[in-house]
N, C-alpha and C positions, 0 to 999 in steps of 0.2 A: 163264184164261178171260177173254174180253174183252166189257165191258160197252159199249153207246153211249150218250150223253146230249146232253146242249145244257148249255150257261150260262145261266144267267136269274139276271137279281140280283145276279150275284156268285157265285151258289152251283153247284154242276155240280148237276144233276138228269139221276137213270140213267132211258132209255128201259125200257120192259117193266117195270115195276114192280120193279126188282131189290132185292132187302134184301139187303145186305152188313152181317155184324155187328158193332155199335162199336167200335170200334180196328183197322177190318181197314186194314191197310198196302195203299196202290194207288200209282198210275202214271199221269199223268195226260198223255196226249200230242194235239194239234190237228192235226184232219184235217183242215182245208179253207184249209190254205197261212196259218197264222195265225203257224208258224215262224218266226223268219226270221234262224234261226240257219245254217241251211243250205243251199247253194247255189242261186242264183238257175234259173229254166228257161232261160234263156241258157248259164250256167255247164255246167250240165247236160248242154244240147246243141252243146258248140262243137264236138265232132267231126263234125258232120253240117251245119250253119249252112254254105251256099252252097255244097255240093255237086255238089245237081242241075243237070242241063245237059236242055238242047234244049228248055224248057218255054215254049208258049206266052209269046208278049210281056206277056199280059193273062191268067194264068193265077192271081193274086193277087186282081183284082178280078171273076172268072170261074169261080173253083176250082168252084164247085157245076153249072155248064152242062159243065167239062170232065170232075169226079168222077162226077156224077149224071142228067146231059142237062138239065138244067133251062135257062128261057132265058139265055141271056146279060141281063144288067146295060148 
């Protein structure tokens, strides 16, 4: 079963009111990139990293006017 919490203080506090009972054995792993045991989002994506072809000159400072019609920047 998987519980969520936050840190505070020091101490993990579980979301939802969970009681887990004294001595239960857990696992304790950071989900908002606190890791940084494991490879970088570079490392991650170097297979794909300059791939695309024929994009817009200005499609890095524009991506929302050309993903979503918004105005250009």
């Amino acid at each position: 079963m998987t519980y969520r919490g936050r840190v505070k203080n020091g101490v993990i506090v579980l979301d939802d009111s969970a009681a887990l009972p004294d001595g239960t054995e857990v696992q304790i792993e950071a989900v908002n990139g606190e890791d940084k045991d494991g490879p970088t989002l570079a490392e991650r994506l170097q297979d794909v990293i300059g791939i695309a072809e024929g994009l817009p000159s200005d499609m890095a400072r524009n991506h929302d006017h050309y993903i979503h019609g918004a105005p250009k920047k």
